[in-house]
C-alpha positions as CSV (number, residue, x, y, z in Angstrom):
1,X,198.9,140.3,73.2
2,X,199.1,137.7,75.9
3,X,199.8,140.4,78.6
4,X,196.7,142.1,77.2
5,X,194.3,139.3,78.0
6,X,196.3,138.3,81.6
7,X,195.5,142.0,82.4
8,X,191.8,141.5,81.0
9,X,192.0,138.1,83.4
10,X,192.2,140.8,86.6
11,X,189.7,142.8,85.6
12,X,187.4,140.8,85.1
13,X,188.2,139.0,88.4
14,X,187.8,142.3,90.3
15,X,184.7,142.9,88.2
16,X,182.4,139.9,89.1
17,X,184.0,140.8,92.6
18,X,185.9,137.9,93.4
19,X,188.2,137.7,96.4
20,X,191.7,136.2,95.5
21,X,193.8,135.3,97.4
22,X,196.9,132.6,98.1
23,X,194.8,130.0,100.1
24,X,194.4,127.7,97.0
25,X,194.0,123.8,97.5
26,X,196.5,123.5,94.2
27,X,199.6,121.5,94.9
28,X,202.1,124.1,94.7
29,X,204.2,122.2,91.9
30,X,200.6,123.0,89.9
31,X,200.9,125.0,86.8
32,X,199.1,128.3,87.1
33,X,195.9,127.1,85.5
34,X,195.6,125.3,87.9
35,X,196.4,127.2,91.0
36,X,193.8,130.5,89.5
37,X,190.9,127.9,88.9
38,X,191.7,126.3,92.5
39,X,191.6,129.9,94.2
40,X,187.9,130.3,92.6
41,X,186.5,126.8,94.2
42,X,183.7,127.4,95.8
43,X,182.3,130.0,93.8
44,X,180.0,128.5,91.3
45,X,180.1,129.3,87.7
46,X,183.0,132.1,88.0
47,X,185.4,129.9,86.6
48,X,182.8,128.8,83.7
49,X,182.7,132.8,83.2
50,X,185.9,133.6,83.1
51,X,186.7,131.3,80.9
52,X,183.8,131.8,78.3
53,X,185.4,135.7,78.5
54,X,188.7,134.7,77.9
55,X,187.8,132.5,75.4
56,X,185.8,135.0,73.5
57,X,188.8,137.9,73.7
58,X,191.4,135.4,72.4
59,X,188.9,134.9,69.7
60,X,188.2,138.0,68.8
61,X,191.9,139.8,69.1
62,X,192.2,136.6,66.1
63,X,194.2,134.4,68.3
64,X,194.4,130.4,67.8
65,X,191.9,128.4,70.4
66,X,193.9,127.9,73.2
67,X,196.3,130.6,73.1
68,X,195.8,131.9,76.3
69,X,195.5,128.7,78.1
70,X,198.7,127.5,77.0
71,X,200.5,130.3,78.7
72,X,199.2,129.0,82.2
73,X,199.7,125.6,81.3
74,X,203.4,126.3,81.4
75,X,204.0,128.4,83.9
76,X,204.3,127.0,87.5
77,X,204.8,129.8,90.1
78,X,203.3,128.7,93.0
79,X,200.8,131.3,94.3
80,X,197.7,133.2,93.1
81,X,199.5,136.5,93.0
82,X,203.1,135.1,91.7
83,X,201.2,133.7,89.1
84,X,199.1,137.1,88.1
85,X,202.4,138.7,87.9
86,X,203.9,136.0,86.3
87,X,201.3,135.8,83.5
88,X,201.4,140.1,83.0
89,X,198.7,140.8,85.4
């Protein structure tokens, strides 16, 4: 299930047409939360978005609040696309 919603996470990142890519002002000892919502600086209300999608699919595939975000949380691999691939995207 988790892989389901990281894959949901590109989509939807390629659908509102946003450019990823490695230049993220995260430390790179950040956890991956951290480094995805750094590469979308800049770009107002995309991360609010994403989130409020995210939120909604964990909800509705009956996941516990928080599900998704905890993945991130713990996972610390340095870039944008190491953490995509990381996290099943």
């Amino acid at each position: 299930m988790r892989k389901a919603l990281c894959a949901a996470l590109v989509a939807l990142v390629v659908v509102l047409g946003v450019a990823v890519s490695s230049a993220s002002a995260a430390d790179w000892r950040a956890s991956c939360n951290g480094v995805l919502v750094s590469s979308l600086a800049g770009q107002p209300g995309v991360v609010a978005e994403l989130a409020r999608a995210f939120h909604e699919a964990t909800k509705e595939a009956g996941l516990p609040p928080g599900f998704f975000d905890v993945a991130g949380a713990q996972e610390h691999s340095g870039s944008v696309e190491a953490c995509l691939a990381a996290l099943g995207g």
